[in-house]
N, C-alpha and C positions, 0 to 999 in steps of 0.2 A: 273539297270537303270543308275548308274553313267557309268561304262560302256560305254553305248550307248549313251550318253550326251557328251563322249570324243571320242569316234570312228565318230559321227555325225561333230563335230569340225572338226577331223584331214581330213576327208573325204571331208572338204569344196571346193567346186568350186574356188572358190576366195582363192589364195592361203595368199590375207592380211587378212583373218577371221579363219587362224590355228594356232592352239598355239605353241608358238616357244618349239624349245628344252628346254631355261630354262623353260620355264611353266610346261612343261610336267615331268622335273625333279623335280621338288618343288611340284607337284601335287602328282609324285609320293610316294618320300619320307613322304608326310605327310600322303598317304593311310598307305606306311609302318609304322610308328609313330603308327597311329591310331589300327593299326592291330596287331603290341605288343605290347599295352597297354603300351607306355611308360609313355604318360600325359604331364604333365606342361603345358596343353595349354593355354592361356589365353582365356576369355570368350566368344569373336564368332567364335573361333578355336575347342572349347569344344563342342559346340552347333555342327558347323561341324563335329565334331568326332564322337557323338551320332548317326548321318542322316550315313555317313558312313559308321560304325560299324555294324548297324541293315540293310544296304544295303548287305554288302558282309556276313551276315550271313544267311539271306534269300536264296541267291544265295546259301551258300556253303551248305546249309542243306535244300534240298528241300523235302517239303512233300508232295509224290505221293498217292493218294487215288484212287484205280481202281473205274469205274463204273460199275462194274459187281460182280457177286458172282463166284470164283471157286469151284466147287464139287469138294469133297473129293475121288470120286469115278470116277471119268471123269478121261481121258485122252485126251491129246493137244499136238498137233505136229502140223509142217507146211510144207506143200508142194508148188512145181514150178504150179501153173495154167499153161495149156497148151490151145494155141489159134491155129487152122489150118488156120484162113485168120480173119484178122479184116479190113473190107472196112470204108476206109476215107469218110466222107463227102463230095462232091462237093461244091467248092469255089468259088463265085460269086465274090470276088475280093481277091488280095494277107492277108489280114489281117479276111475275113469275112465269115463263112460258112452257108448253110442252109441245116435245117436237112428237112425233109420231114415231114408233119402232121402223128399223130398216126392214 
């Protein structure tokens, strides 16, 4: 999420609502700070470091839970689908199609 909270910044239309280079070097540095555990921070830097910390450990260590069971005895592979013609819908205007009633 931090992340996307600074890529959403740098991404701004309004080129006066992105953060300058120093921002983004003192941003960084203190991800780095926080990410080896150097410390000294004082108190709402420390509170930042915790929100930080548990953000990029989230991200670094994802846990995937399939929704399915695999048998021990199945076999899975994947192949190319092959299509001989898939027909387009007819476009009532450049953005809008209509499919036909079932």
């Amino acid at each position: 999420m931090i992340y996307f909270e600074l890529a959403k910044r740098c991404l701004n239309a309004d080129p006066a609502k992105r953060p300058t280079f120093e921002e983004l070097e003192t941003k960084m540095q203190f991800w780095f700070a926080v990410l080896d555990d150097f410390g000294g921070f004082n108190d709402q830097k420390a509170a930042r470091a915790v929100v930080i910390r548990e953000a990029f450990r989230i991200v670094d260590n994802p846990i995937v839970v399939p929704d399915y069971e695999i048998h021990e005895d199945a076999s899975y592979f994947t192949s190319k689908l092959k299509f001989r013609r898939i027909n387009s819908p007819p476009r009532n205007r450049e953005d809008h199609y209509t499919f036909p009633p079932p």
